[in-house]
N, C-alpha and C positions, 0 to 999 in steps of 0.2 A: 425206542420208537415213541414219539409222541399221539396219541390220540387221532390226527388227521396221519399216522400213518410214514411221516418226517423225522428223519433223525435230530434229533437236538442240537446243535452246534455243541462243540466242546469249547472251552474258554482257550483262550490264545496265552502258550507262557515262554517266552524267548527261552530261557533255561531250559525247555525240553528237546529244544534244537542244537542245543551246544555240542553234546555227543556226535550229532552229525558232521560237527566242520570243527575237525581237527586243528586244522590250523589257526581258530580263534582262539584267541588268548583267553584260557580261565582267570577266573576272578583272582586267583592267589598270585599267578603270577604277573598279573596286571600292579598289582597292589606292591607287588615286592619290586617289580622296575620302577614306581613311581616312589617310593623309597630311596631305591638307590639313586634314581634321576636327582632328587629335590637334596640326596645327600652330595651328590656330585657339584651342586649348583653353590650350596653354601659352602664348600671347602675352597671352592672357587672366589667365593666372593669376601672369603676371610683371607684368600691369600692377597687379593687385589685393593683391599681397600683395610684400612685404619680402624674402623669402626669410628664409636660414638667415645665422649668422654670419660662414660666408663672403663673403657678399655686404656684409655690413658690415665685414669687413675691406676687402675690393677699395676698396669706399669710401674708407673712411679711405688706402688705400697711396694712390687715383687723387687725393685729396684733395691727397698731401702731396708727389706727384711735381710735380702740374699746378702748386705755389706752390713748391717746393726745385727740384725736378730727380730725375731717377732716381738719381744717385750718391749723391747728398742721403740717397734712402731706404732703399738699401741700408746704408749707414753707420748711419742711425738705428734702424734696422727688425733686430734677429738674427731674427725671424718671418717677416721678408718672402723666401720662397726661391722668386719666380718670376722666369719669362725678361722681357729687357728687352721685347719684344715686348707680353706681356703687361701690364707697367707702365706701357708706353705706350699701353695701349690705355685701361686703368683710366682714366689721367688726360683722354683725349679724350674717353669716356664723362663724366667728371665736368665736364669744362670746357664741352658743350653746354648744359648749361644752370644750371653752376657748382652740381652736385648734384642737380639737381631731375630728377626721371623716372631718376636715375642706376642703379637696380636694375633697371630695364626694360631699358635698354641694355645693360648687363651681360647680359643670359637672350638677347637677340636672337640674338647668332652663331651659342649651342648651340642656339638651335632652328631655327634653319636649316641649320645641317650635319643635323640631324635627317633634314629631309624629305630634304636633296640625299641623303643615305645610302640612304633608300628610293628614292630615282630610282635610285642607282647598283644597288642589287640586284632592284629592277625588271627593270632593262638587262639583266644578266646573267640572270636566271631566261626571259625571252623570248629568248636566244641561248645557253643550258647547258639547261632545264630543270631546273634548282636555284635557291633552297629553292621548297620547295611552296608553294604558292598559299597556304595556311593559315595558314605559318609566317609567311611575309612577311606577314601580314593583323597578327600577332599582333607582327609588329617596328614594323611601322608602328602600331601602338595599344598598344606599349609602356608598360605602366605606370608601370615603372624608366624610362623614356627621359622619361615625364610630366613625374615628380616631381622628376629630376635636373634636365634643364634646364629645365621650367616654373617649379618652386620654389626647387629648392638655392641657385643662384644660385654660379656658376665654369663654366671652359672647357673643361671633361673631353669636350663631345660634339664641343664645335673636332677635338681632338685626333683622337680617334676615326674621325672622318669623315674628315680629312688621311691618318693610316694605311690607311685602308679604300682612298681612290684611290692611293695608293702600291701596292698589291697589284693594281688594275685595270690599273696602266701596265704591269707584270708580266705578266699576261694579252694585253696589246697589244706585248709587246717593246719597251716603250721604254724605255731603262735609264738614261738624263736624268732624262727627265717623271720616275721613281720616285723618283731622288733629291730632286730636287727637292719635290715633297707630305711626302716625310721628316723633310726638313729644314724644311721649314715646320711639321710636326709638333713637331719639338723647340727650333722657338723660341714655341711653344704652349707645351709644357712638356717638360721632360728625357726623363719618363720613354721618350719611344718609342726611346731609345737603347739601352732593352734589345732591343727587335727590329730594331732596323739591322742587329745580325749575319746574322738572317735572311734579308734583302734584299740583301747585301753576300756571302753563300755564295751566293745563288742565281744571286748575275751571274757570279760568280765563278767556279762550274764552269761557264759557258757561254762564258768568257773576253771579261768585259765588265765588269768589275770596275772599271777606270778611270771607264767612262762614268756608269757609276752613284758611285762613292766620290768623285770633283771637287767636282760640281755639288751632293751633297750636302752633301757640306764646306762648300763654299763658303758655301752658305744658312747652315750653321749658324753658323760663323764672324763671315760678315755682322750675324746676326742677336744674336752674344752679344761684337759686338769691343767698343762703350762701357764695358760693366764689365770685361769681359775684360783688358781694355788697361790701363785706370785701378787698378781693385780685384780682382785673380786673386784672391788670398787668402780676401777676404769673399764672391766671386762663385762663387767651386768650393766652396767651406764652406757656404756658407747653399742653396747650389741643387744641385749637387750630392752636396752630402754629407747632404741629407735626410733623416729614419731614418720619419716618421708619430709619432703615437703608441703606445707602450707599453699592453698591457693589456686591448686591446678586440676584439681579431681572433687569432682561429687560436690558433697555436703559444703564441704569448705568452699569450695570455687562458688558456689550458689551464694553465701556467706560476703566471700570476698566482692562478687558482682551486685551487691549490694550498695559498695560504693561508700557504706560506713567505715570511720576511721581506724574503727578501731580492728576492722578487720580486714585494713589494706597491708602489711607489710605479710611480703611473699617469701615462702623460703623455710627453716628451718632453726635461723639464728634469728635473733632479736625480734622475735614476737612479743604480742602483749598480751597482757594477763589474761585475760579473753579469751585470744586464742589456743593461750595453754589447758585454759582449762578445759571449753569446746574438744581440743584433742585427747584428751585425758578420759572426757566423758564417750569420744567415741571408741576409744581403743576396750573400754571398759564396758561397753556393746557389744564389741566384735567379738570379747571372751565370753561374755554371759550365753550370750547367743550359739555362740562357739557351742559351750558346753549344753546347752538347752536340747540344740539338735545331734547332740552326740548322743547325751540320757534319755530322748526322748525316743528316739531309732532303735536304741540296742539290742533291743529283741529280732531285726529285721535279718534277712538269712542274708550268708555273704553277698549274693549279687546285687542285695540294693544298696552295699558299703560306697559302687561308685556314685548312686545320686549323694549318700551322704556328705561325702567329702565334696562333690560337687555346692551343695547346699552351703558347707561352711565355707567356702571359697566366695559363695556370690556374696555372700553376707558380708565377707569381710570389705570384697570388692566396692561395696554398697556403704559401707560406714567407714570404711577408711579415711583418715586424714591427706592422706596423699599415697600416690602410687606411683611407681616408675612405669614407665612403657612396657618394660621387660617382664612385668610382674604376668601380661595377661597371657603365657604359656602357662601357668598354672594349673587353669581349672581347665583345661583343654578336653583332656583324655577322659575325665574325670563326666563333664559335661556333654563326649560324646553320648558317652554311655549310658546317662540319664534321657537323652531326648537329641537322636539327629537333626530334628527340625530347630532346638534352641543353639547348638554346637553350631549349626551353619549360620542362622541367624547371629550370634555372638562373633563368630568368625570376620563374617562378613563388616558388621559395624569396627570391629577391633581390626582389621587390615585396614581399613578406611581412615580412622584412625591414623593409626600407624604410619601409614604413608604418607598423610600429611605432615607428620612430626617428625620423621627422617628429611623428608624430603625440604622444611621447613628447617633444621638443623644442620644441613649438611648443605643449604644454598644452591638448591638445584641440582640437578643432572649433571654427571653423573655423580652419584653417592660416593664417597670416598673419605671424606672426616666429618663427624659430626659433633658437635660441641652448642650444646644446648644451655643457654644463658637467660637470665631475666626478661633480658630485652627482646628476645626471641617471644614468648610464652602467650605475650597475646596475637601472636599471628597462628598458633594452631591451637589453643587452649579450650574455645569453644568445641572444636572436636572430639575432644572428649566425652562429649556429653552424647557421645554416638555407642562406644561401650558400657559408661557407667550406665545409662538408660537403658541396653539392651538387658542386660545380668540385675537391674533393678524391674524388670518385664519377668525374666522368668523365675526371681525370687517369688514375685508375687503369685505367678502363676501355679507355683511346687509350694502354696502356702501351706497347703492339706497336707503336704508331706513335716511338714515342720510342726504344725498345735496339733496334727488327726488324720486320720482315716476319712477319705471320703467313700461312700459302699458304692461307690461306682470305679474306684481303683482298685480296690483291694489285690490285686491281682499280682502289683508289686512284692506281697510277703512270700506267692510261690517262686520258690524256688526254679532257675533256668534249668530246664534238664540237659546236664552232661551227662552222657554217656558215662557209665560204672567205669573207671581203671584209666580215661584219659585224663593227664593233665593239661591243666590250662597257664 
């Protein structure tokens, strides 16, 4: 009772009316049909359509591993810069049915690390309360997550998903299990060796650094000894000494829109000294920085490992030389979990994005091949500048999380409470 005698209103919370009306759908299984919908959608749209020219590279590599050998392809191939892993997967894809449904098989992995992604932050939002119910509605009907693995056609969501449980085993103390989904990460593709630092500081000040760096090793080792062994020189050169292309992303495109000569040729082959070097110096950014916010975090308890690896991601996204389309399912998961409001934001500019680059590659409605060429690159190039900008907004913004503490966050070092005995 109030003073004049009034009962005070009580605050209005829809969640306390859910028990009454059975038949609304709770939030779990709202979240788990919008899962399976958005998985239904892109198996659908792998089986209907060709994809983009990556999917007809994979082809042609899986074509000429499954009748040469993988040594075979690295030798023929200065293009082909994936893990053996990957070339082996190409060529088992193509030898089912010696081509045929081969682009379908290709999209299957990425859309299924898809959904397991949404199970895994499922899991955790019912034992953390994070992200919001919304957020997770809006990862799991990802329009980037659609288009990349429904259409694109490559393993970026593989990857993504492998990193994503490497940061759960984190959460669960297992400093094995972590390495191990790592290292299956980078024989997916290289790139997760820029956040191994991260996972590698973090066992590290707990004094568990062995148990995580072996077992990783190991995996990757395993995973790259054929070429490794045979071809070091053409296998560290074409895989990792990978640069993208020149000219279409960020720093370079601002570079190239310059209009100066020497930083007009687009691409990957025949640049000038310029630009090699310009790429050399941002690559050698992306690691310094890499490693800045892995040492500089490492004391942080598991649950802020997702802004970290979020962190390295933007950075990278930011200084990178070039970036494929495909890349930007990476920081996804990673960036919900640091800030719903930047993850829709990012979302939002990278579908936008997106769309016009599909839609720009594949000449209109309906999408069906897409074959993305020079001549194409200034009718959606400027679009770009809708992602890059967005992940260069909230680098800036998470800058405190990178040199310091501001004592108005702090709040990031406690720890989410779980419940004692569930996993996440």
């Amino acid at each position: 009772m109030t003073s004049a005698g009034l009962v005070r209103p009580t605050r209005f919370d829809l969640g306390e009316l859910l028990p009454l009306w059975p038949s609304m759908p709770q939030p779990r299984a709202f979240i788990l049909a919008a899962a399976l919908f958005a998985l239904v959608v892109k198996l659908c749209i792998a089986a209907l359509t060709v994809g983009t020219n990556d999917a007809e590279s994979f082809y042609n590599f899986g074509r000429f591993i499954w009748e040469h050998g993988l040594l075979a392809q690295y030798r023929a191939a200065p293009d082909f810069n994936h893990t053996p892993l990957t070339g082996w997967f190409c060529a088992a894809a193509y030898g089912v049915g010696r081509g045929l449904g081969f682009n379908w098989f290709l999209r299957v992995p990425g859309i299924i690390a898809d959904f397991i992604s949404v199970l895994v932050l499922l899991r955790r939002r019912e034992a953390a309360g994070r992200p919001p119910w919304w957020a997770l509605a809006l990862f799991a009907l990802s329009p980037v997550s659609v288009m990349v693995s429904g259409y694109h056609g490559n393993v970026d969501s593989v990857l993504t998903c492998l990193v994503l449980l490497a940061v759960r085993e984190c959460d669960r103390g297992r400093a094995m299990a972590c390495g191990i989904w790592l290292g299956l990460a980078c024989n997916v593709k290289v790139i997760p060796l820029l956040v191994a630092p991260v996972f590698f500081f973090f066992w590290f000040f707990r004094g568990r650094a062995r148990e995580f760096f072996l077992p990783a090793s190991a995996c990757i080792l395993a995973g790259w000894a054929v070429p490794l062994i045979a071809l070091p020189r053409i296998f560290l050169g074409q895989v990792l000494g990978y640069s993208s292309n020149w000219g279409s992303w960020g720093i370079p495109y601002a570079l190239r829109a310059s209009g100066l000569p020497l930083f007009e040729p687009l691409g990957f082959a025949g640049l000038t000294p310029e630009q090699g070097m310009i790429m050399t110096l941002l690559k050698g950014g992306i690691i310094v920085l890499g490693l800045w916010i892995a040492w500089n975090r490492r004391a942080m308890p598991a649950n802020a490992l997702f802004s970290t690896v979020a962190l390295v991601w933007a950075e990278f996204f930011v200084l990178a030389p070039g970036v494929g389309a495909q890349y930007l399912v990476w920081i996804a998961p990673f960036l919900l979990m640091d800030s719903a409001l930047w993850y829709a934001v990012v979302t939002l500019a990278s579908g936008i994005f997106l769309g016009v680059f599909y839609q720009t590659i594949s000449h209109g409605w309906p999408w069906y091949r897409g074959i993305s060429t020079a001549e194409l690159v200034p009718a959606w190039v400027a679009w770009s500048l809708l992602p890059w900008a967005s992940l260069a907004a909230f680098l800036f913004a998470r800058r405190w999380k990178i040199f310091g503490l501001a004592p108005s966050v702090r709040q990031e070092c406690q720890p989410v409470g779980i419940p004692e005995g569930v996993e996440i």
